[in-house]
N, C-alpha and C positions, 0 to 999 in steps of 0.2 A: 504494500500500500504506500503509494508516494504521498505526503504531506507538502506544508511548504513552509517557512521563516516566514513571519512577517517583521515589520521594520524595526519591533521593538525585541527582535529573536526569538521571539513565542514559537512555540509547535504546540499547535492540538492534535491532540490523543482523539482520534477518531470514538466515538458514541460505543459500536462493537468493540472494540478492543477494552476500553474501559471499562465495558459491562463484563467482559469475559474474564479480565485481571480482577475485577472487583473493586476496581480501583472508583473512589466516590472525589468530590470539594474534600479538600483537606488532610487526604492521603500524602505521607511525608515519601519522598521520592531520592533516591542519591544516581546523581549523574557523573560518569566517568570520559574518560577519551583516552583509549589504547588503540596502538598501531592503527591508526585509521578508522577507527570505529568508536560510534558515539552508545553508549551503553546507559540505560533509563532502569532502575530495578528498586524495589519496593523496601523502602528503608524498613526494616525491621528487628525489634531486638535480638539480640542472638542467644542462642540458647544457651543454659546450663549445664555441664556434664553432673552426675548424680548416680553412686552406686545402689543398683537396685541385683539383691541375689547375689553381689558378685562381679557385676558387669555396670561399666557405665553405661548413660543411659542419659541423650541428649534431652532435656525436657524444655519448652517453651519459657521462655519471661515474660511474654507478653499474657495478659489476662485474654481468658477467653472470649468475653464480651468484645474486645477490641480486634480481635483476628478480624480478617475481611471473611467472610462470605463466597464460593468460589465454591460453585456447580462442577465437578468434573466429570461427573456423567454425563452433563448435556455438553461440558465441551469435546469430550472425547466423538462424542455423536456428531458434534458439528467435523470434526476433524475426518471422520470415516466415510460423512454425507462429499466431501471437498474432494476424493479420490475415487475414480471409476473402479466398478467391481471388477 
């Protein structure tokens, strides 16, 4: 999907894309730039390591109220709908 810059360097995140990331207003974002590529990905806390049994065990920091939201059933279906049988 081609976007474009406007003059103030904005890109909008296309309507599907956002709905599928889950991405809402106010979703914190961190943007990179490696070897030629610009990289957009979903600032979020990173996990805990936590021994459980024996074995660590990455658990969330973020509360669960605040995860996003994100259908992977329906996007896996859009993704299968996208390639001929």
């Amino acid at each position: 999907m081609i976007v474009t810059i406007d003059k103030a360097g904005r890109v909008v995140i296309p309507a599907r894309i956002r709905a599928r990331a889950g991405l809402e207003a106010g979703t914190k974002l961190e943007i990179s730039y490696e070897e030629g590529e610009i990289r957009i990905v979903r600032s979020v806390g990173r996990p805990r390591l936590v021994q459980v049994k024996g074995r660590l065990v990455a658990r969330p920091t973020v509360p669960p109220d605040a995860r996003p939201h994100v259908d992977l059933a329906r996007i896996l279906e859009e993704e299968r709908e996208r390639w001929p049988s």
